[in-house]
N, C-alpha and C positions, 0 to 999 in steps of 0.2 A: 293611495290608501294612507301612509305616512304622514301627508302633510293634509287630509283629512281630521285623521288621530291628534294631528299636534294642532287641530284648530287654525293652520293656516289658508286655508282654501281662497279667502276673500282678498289675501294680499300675495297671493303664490301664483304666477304664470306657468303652469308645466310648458316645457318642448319637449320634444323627443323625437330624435333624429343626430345627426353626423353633427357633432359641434364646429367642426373643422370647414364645415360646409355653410356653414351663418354666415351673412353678409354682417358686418360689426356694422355699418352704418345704417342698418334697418332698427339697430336696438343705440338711440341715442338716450335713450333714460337711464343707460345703466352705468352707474358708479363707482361698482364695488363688486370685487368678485371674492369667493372660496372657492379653490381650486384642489379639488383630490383624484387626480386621478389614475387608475389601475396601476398601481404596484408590486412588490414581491412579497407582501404583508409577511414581510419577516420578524416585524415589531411584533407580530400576534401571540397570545400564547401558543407552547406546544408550535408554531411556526419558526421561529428564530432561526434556524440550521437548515431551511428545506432547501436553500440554493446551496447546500454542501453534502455535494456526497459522502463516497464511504469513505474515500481518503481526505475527507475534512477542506476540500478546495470548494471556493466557490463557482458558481458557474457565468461566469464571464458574461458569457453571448448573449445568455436570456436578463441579466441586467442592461445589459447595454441596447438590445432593443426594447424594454422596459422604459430605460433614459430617456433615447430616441420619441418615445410617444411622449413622455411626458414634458419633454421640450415643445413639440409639437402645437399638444395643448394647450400649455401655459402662454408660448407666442401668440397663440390667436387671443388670447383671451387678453394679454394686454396688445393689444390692439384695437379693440373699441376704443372708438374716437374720443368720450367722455368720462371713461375710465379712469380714475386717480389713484383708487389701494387695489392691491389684491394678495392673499393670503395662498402662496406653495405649503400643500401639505403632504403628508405620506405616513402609512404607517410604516415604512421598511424603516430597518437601521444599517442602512448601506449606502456609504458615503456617493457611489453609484446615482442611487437616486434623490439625492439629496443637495449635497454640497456644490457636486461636481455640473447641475442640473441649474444650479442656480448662477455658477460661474459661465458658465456656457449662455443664459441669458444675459448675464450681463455683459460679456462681451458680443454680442450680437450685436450688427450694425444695426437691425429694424428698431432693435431695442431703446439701442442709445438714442436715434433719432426721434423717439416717441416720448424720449425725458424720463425714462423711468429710474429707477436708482432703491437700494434698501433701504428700508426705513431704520431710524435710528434705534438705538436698544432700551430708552427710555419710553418710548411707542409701542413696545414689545415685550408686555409680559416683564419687565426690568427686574422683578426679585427673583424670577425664573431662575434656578442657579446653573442646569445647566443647558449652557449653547452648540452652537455649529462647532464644527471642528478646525480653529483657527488653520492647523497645517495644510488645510483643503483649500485656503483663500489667501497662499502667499502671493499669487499672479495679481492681486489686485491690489491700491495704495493703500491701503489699513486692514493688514489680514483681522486682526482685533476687531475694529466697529464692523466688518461684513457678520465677521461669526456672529455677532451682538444681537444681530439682525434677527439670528435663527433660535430657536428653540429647539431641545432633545429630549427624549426619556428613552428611560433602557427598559423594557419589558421585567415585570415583577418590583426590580430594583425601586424605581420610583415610584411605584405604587399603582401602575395599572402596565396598560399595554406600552408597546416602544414605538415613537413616532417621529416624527421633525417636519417642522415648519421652517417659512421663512417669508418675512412682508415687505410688499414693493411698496411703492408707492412715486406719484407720477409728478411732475413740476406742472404746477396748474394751466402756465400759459402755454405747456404743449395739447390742451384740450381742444377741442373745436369748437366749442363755446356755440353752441347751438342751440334754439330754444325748445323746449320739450311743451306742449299743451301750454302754449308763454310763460312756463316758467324758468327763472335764469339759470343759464350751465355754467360750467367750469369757467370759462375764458373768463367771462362776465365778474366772477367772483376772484380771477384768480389777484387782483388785488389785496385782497379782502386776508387769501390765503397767504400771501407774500407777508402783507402786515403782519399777521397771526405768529408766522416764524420768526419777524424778526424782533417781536413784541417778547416771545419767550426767550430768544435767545439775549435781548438786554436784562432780561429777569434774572438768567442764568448767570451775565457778567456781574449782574447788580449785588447776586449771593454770594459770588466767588468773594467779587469785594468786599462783603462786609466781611465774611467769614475770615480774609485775610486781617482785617482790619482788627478783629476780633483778636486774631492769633498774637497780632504784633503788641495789642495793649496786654495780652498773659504773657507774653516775651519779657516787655517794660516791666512788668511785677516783679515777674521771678527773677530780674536785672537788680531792681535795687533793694540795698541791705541795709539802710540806714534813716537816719531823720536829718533833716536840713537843718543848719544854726538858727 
């Protein structure tokens, strides 16, 4: 009925059933995923506190088999062969299912060997101000650009409910590059993709240098005090 209402009917496939239970190679058209699944919707209003009893503790067990599922899901899901981004979401504000959710895929062997990695913070929402919880990503080499990765809001404070995200995304040549109704997939492109990055990140050195360039000729100004003979 949802996606009736919102007029997507023509370009929406429902499933329904076990996701856990989908053969990823049956679904090679698919891309892109948003991933939300079952949480401790602590971000909610009036929810916030429900995993804290009366003496103010939270409850451990029911997050962490909360984690447990949502590890679960998010592995199968980057596991489609053709798969490049996918967006971890949640409304909890419990680093449980969040941070510690994310570090856990990415130290995962299947993980690493399917190429996936976080996407960069300029990717990500960038004037977002607030991110991940760098202290939750000291286990990995730049606790800094992982949090970058993620996004936060705190229930009320930022003007709605409390959530966190966080975006993968996958190195092209680990696709299976397979053709869908003949048309090209990942593999095929991931040229294309390769270029892409390294076209932006010359853009990027090309800014730094002028901007340097720039700095050092108002350096030269503010240097000299005089007229030549």
């Amino acid at each position: 009925m949802m996606c009736d209402k919102a007029g997507g009917l023509n370009c929406i496939s429902i499933q329904h059933g076990d996701f856990t239970k989908t053969r990823p190679q049956d679904f090679p058209e698919i891309t892109g995923f948003v991933v939300d699944p079952s949480c401790s919707g602590s971000g909610i209003f009036g929810r916030a506190f429900d995993e804290e009893n009366g003496k103010g503790e939270i409850d451990e067990a029911r997050l962490a088999k909360l984690a447990s599922f949502q590890f679960t899901i998010v592995k199968h899901a980057l596991s489609f062969p053709n798969a490049r981004k996918l967006v971890y979401s949640t409304c909890s504000i419990h680093p449980q299912e969040n941070e510690r959710v994310v570090i856990d895929l990415l130290n995962d062997e299947d993980v690493k060997k399917q190429g996936w990695r976080l996407s960069k913070r300029k990717d990500v929402i960038e004037n977002w101000p607030r991110r991940g919880f760098v202290e939750e990503f000291t286990s990995v080499e730049d606790p800094e650009a992982a949090a970058g990765a993620c996004v936060r809001s705190l229930p009320k404070v930022d003007g709605g409910i409390g959530f966190f995200a966080a975006s993968f995304e996958r190195d092209p040549s680990f696709c299976s590059g397979e053709l869908v109704n003949g048309e090209e997939q990942p593999e095929q492109e991931a040229n294309k993709y390769e270029a892409q990055e390294e076209e932006e990140e010359e853009e990027e050195e090309e800014e730094e240098g002028e901007d340097d360039a720039e700095d050092d000729a108002e350096d030269e100004e503010e240097e000299w005090t005089g007229f030549d003979d």
